[in-house]
C-alpha positions in Angstrom: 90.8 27.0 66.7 91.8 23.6 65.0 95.0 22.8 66.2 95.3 20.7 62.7 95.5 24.1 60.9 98.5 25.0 60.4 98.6 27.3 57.8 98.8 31.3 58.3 96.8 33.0 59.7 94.3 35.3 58.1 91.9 37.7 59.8 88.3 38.6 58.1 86.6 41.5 59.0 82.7 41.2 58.1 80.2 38.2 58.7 78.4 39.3 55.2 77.7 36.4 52.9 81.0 37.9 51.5 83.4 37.6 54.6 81.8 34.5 55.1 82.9 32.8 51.5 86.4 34.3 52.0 86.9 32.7 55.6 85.4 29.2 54.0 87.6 29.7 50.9 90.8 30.2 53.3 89.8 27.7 55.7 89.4 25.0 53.2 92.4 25.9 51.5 94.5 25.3 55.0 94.2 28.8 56.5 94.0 29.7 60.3 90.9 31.5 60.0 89.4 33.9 62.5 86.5 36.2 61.2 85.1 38.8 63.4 81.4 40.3 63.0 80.8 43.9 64.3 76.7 42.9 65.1 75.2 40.1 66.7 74.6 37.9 64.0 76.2 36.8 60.9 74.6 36.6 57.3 74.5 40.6 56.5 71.2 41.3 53.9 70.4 37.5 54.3 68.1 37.0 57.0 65.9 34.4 57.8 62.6 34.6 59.5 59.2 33.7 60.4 56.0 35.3 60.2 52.6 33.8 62.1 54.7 30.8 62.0 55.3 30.6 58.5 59.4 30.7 57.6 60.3 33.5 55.5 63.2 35.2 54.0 63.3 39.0 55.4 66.2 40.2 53.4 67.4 38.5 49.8 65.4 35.8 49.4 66.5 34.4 45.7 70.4 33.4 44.1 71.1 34.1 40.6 71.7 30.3 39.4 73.1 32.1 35.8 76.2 32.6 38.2 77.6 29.2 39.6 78.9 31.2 42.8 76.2 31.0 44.8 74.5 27.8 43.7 78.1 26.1 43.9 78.5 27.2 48.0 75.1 26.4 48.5 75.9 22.5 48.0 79.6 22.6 49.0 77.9 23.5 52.6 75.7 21.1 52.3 72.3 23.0 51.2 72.0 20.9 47.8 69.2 19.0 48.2 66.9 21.9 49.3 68.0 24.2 46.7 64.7 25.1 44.6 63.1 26.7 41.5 60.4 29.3 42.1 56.9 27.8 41.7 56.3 30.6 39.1 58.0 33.4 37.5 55.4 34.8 35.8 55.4 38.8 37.3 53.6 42.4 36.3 54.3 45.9 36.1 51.6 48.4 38.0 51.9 50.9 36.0 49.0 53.4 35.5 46.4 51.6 37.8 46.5 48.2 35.9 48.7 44.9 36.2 50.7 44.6 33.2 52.0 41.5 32.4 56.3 41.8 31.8 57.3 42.3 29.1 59.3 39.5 26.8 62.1 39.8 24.9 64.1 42.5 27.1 67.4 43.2 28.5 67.1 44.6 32.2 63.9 46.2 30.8 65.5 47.3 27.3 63.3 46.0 24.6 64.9 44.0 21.4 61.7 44.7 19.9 59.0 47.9 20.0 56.0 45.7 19.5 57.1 43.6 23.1 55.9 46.3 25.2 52.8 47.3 23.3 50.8 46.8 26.6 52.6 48.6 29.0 53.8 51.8 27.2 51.8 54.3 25.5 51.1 54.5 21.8 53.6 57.1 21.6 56.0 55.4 23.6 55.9 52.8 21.3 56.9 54.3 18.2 59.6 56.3 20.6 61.9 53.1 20.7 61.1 52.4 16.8 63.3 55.7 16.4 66.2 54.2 17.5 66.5 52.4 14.0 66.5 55.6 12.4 69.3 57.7 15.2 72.6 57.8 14.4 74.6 55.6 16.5 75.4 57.3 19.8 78.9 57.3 21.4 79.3 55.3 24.7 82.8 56.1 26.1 84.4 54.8 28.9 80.9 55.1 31.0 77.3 55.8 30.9 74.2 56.4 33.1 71.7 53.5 31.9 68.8 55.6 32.1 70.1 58.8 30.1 72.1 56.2 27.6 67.8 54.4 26.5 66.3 57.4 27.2 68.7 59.3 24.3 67.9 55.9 22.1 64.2 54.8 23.2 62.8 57.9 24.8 62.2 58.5 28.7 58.9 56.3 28.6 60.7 53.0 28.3 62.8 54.2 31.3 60.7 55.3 33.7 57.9 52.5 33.3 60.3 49.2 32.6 64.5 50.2 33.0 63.6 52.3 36.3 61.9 49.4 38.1 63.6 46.4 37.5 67.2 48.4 38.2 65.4 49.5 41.3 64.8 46.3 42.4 68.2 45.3 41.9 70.1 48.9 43.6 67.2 51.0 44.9 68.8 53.4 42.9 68.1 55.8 39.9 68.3 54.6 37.0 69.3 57.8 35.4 72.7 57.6 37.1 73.4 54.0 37.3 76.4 53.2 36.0 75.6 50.5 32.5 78.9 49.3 32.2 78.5 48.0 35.8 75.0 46.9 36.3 74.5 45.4 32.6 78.0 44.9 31.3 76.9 42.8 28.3 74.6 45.3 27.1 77.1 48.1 27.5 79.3 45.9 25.3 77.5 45.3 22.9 75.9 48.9 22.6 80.0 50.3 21.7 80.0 47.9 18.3 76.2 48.1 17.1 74.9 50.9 15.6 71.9 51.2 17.7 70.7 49.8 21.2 67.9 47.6 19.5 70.6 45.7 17.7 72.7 45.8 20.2 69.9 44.2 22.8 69.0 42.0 19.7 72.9 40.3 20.1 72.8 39.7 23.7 69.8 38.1 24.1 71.1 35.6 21.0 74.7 34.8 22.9 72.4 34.3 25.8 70.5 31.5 23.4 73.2 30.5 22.0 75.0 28.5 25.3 74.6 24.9 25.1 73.5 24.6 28.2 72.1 26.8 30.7 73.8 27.4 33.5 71.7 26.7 36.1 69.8 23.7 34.7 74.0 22.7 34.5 74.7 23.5 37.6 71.9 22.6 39.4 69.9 19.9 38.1 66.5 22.7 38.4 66.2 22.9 34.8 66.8 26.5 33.9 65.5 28.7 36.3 67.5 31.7 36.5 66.8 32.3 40.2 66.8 29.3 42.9 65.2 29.6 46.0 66.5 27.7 49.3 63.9 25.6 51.0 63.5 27.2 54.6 65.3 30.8 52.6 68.0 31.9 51.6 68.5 33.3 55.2 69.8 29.9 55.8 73.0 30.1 54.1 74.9 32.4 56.1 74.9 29.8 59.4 75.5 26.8 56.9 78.7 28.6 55.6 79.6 29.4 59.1 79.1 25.9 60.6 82.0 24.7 57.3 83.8 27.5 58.5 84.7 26.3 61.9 84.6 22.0 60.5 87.7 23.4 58.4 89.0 24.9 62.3 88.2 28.4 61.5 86.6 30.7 64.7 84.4 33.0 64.7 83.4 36.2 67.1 80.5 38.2 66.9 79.8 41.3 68.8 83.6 41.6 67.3 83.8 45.0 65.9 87.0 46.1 63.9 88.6 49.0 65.1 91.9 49.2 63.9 94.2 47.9 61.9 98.5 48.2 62.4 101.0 46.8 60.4 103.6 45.1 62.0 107.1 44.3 59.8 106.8 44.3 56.0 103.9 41.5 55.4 102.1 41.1 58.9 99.3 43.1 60.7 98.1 43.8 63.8 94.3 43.6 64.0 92.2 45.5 66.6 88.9 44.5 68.1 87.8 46.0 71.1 90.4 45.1 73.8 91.7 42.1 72.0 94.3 42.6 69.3 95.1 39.2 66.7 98.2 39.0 65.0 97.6 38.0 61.3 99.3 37.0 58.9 97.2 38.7 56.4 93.5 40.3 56.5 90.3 40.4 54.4 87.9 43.7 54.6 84.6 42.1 53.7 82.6 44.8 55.8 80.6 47.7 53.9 82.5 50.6 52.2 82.3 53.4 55.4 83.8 50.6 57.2 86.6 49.3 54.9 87.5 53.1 54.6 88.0 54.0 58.2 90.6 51.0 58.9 92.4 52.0 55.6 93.4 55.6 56.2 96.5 55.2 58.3 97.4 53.0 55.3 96.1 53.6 51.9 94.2 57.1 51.9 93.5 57.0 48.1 91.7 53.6 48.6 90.1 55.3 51.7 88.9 58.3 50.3 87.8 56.5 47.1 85.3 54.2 49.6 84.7 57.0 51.5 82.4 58.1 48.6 80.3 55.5 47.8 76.9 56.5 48.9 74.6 53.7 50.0 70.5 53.4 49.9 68.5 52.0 52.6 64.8 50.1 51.9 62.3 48.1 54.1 60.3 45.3 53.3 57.0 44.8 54.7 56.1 41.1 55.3 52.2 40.4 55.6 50.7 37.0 56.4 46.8 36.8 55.3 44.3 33.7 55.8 44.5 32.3 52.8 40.6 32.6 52.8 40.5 36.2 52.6 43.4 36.7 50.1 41.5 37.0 46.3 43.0 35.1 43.3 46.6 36.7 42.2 48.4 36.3 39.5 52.5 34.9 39.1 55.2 36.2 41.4 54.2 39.2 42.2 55.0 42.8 40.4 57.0 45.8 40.3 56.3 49.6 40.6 57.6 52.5 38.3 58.4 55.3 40.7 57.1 57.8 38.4 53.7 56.6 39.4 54.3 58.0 43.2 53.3 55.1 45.1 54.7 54.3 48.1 55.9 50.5 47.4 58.0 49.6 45.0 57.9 46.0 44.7 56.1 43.2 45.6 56.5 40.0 45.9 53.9 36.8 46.3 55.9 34.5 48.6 53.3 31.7 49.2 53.2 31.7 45.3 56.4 32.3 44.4 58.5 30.0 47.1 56.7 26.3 47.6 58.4 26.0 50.6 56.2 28.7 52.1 53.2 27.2 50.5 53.8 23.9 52.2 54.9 25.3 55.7 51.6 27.7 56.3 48.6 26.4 53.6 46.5 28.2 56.0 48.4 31.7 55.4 48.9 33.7 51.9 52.8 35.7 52.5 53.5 38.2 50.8 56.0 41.3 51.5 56.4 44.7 49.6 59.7 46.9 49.2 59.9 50.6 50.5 62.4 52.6 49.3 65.6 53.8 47.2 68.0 56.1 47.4 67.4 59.5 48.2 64.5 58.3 49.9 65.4 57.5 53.6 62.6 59.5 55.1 60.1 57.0 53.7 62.4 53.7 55.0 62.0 56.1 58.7 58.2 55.8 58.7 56.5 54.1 61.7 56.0 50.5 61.2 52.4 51.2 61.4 52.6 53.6 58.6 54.7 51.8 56.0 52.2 48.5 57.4 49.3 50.8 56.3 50.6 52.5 52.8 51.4 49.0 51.7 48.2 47.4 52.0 46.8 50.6 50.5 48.5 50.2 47.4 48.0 46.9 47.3 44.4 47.0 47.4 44.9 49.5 44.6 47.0 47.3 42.6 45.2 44.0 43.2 41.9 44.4 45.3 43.3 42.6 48.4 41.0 44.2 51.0 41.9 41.8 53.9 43.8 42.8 57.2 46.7 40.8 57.8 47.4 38.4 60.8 50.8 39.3 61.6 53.1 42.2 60.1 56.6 42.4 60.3 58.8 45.7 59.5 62.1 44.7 58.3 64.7 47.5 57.6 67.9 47.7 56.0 69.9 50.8 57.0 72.1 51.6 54.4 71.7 48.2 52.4 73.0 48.8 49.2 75.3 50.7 47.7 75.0 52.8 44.9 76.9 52.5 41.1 77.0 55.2 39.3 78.8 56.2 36.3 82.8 55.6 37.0 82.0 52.8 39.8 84.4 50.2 38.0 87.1 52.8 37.3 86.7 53.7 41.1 87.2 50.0 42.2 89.8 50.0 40.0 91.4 52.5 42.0 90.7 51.0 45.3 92.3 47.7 44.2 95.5 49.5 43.0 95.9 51.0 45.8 95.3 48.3 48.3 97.3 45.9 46.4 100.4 47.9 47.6 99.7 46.2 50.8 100.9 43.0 51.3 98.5 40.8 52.6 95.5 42.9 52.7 92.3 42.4 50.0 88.9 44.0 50.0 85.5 42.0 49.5 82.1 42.5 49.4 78.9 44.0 47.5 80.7 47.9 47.2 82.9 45.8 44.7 81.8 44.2 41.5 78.2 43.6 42.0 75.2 43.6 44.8 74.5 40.0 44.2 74.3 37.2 46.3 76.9 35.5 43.3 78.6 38.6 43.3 79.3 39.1 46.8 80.9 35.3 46.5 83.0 35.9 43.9 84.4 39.1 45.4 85.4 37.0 48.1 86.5 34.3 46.5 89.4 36.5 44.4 90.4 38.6 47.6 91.0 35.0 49.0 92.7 33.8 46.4 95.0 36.3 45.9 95.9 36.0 49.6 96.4 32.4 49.2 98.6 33.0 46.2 100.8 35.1 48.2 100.7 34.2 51.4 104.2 32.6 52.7 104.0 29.5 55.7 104.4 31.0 59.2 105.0 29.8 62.3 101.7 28.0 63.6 101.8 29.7 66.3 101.8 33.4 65.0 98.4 34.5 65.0 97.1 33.7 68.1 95.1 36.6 69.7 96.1 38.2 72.9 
């Protein structure tokens, strides 16, 4: 550790994008920083890769630029100049056997206006969300479940074949019991002070068009994309983050699993990892909710208990490499699935189109990867690789008439990936933080929180390390050192 640092000395628990952006935050800010990651390698859902030589992202692979968090670390680490706009985001919905182009004119998949979706709904489907003009308006409370909140306005068809898989992609979840005040808080809003959800969808989208400047084009200098891309993936940012990490004289341990925590006096804890046990001056639980809730029992069972609960999906994503030969012409980005179709993807997404980076690495190779999975589904994320290899090229030959075998495969999986919001999540983080804040010195962080996002994530971190910095008190330089 930087002998320079002198500050106290703060322990973060997680390598996650989010204990990452805490340890930087703390770091920069003068902190003694050690942060410990249970696994091998750091950088959580973000993973970068290579398939038949061609880099790819084989976890997130795009940061919402609407959100300055992300975009904003990106270049304070140095990643500025290869920050990029997709090549196209143009996508379709496969619903019924045919490509659909998406829908215009919606708010995560909730139409302002019938007539948008004329070509992906039916008939009837269509003159389903006129009805919501002629409902009574339809009381919100504290909470609601996204799905059942449309379907009561626009009927279930506008659920299940637009709502359903563009929430999917977001939580693997069901959209029938994601919370809407957390995954769409502006809509949720606006739905408690408009009569119906039309006008209420109608509002957002016009204090969306009515900021001066978008953010990203802002932020970024990319115009106003509201995704960006890194050249060479997103995977990329975790081991930037980590190398400002230990400039600013921060370490970090992997294979560094936390096993206990202790306090020790009224503001200091011990912190236990295997047989080494760091004094700390305060600590940051950036690791996932199972996790954060085992090293908080001795302490704060209501927080524990709370965290305890939160139920995670797990998904896979198939990455296939074609010649670019043998691939036949595809339109935009790529497209998404309605579940209520029973296919076995759910997703998918045209990398070599999509990302220009990928294009330019491999012109001899079309990559392209497809998303298994959601919650309540882990026997289908369990399939041999061989099997989930074989159902996605079966449906996308059905969705697109791609006939080729691939060159290369790869079978990525993430175990418990993403955690679930259903109605109450924010009341139940609201909780946790109550109840953790009665521990001086301690913060939580990370996607369980305030949002799955690559943004989100960041932000998390960036107010649990805040608040320590806020509060913390100058201790003896010496303090923390491990034993």
């Amino acid at each position: 550790m930087n002998a320079d640092t002198t500050g106290p000395h703060v322990v973060v628990a997680g390598g996650g994008i989010a204990g990452l952006a805490a340890a930087h935050r703390l770091a920069v800010a003068g902190h003694r920083v050690t942060l410990l990651e249970a696994g091998r390698r750091l950088g959580g859902k973000l993973l970068a890769g290579e398939i038949a030589g061609a880099p790819v992202d084989l976890g997130a692979e795009s940061l919402l630029a609407r959100r300055p968090e992300a975009v904003a670390l990106a270049r304070t680490v140095g990643l500025g100049d290869r920050l990029q706009a997709p090549g196209t985001t143009t996508a379709s919905v496969w619903s019924r056997g045919e490509l659909v182009p998406m829908p215009k004119g919606h708010v995560m998949g909730v139409p302002g206006d019938a007539h948008a979706v004329e070509g992906l709904l039916s008939a009837e489907g269509v003159r389903r969300i006129g009805l919501d003009a002629e409902l009574p308006p339809t009381g919100i409370g504290d909470d609601v479940a996204i799905g059942a909140y449309v379907a009561a306005r626009m009927g279930h068809e506008v659920v299940d074949r637009l709502v359903e898989p563009l929430l999917g992609g977001v939580y693997a979840g069901d959209a029938y019991r994601i919370s809407m005040k957390a995954a769409v808080p502006a809509l949720f809003e606006a739905a408690r002070s408009h009569p119906t959800l039309t006008s209420a969808v109608r509002a957002v989208q016009r204090a969306g068009a009515a900021v001066p400047a978008d953010a990203a084009g802002a932020a970024t200098g990319l115009g106003g994309s509201v995704f960006l891309g890194v050249d060479g993936g997103v995977g990329t940012l975790p081991g930037a983050v980590a190398d400002a990490i230990r400039a600013a004289g921060g370490e970090i341990l992997t294979d560094a699993p936390v096993t206990g925590l202790r306090r020790t006096g009224p503001t200091g804890w011990q912190v236990v990892s295997g047989d080494r046990v760091l004094a700390a001056d305060a600590v940051v639980l950036a690791t996932p909710a199972g996790s954060a809730a085992a090293l908080l029992a001795p302490h704060a069972p209501t927080a524990s208990a709370e965290l305890d609960a939160v139920a995670y999906a797990s998904m896979a994503l198939v990455t296939l490499a074609f010649r670019r030969t043998d691939v036949p012409a595809l339109a935009g980005s790529g497209f998404l699935v309605p579940p209520v179709d029973g296919h076995t993807i759910k997703a998918s997404t045209f990398s070599s189109q999509k990302w220009q980076w990928v294009a330019d690495r491999a012109p001899d190779l079309f990559v392209l990867r497809t998303s298994v999975g959601r919650h309540g589904e882990e026997e289908q994320v369990h399939r041999e690789d061989a099997d989930l290899v074989a159902a996605s090229l079966k449906d996308l030959a059905a969705a697109t008439g791609l006939a080729a075998r691939p060159v290369a495969t790869t079978v990525t999986r993430w175990i418990g990936g993403l955690p679930q919001y259903p109605v109450g999540h924010l009341d139940r983080v609201a909780r946790v933080r109550e109840a953790v804040a009665a521990l001086p010195g301690l913060r939580v962080a990370g996607a369980a929180y305030d949002g799955v996002g690559i943004p989100a994530c960041i932000a998390s971190a960036h107010r649990a390390a805040d608040e320590i910095i806020a509060t913390s008190k100058r201790t003896d330089p010496g303090a923390g050192h491990s034993r």
